[in-house]
C-alpha positions in Angstrom: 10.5 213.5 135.7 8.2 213.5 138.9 5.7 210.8 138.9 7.1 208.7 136.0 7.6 205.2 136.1 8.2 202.4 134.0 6.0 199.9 132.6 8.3 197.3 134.1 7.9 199.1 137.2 3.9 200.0 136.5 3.7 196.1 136.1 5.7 194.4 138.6 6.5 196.9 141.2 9.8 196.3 141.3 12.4 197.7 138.9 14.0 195.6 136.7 18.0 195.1 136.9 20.6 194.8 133.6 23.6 192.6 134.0 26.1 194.9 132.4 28.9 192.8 133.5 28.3 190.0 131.2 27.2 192.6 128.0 30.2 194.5 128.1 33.1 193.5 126.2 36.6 193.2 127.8 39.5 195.1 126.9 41.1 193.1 125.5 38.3 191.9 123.5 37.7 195.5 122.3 41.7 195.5 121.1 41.5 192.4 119.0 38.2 194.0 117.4 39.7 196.7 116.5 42.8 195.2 115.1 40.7 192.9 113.4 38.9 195.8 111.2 42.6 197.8 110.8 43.7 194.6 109.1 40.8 194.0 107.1 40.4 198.2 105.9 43.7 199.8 107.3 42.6 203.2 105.8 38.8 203.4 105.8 37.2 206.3 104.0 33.5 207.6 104.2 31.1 208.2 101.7 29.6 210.7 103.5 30.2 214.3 102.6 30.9 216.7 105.3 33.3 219.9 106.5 32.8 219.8 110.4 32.7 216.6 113.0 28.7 218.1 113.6 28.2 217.7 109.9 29.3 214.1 109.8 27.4 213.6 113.0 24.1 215.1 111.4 24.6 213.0 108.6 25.2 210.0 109.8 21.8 210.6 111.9 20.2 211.1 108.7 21.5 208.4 106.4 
């Protein structure tokens, strides 16, 4: 988008920089999440009706 810039930007003149690093969770962090929810619900079901991945994906959108 020519000419566009952020109101950060608009403000300051400077852009403004995210420290990912520290937001992001490890892998090993991501494995004992995941494990965590298998153990608690090791066969989680929707309530969501749907025939195709796009359906679930349009309803979960809408819900």
């Amino acid at each position: 988008m020519a000419g566009h810039t952020s109101p950060c930007f608009a403000l300051t003149g400077q852009r403004a920089t995210v420290a990912l690093d520290s937001a992001a969770m490890k892998p090993a962090a991501i494995e004992a999440f995941f494990a965590t929810l298998k153990a608690a619900n090791p066969l989680p079901n929707t309530e969501l009706e749907y025939t195709s991945v796009f359906e679930l994906l349009a309803a979960v959108l809408l819900s």
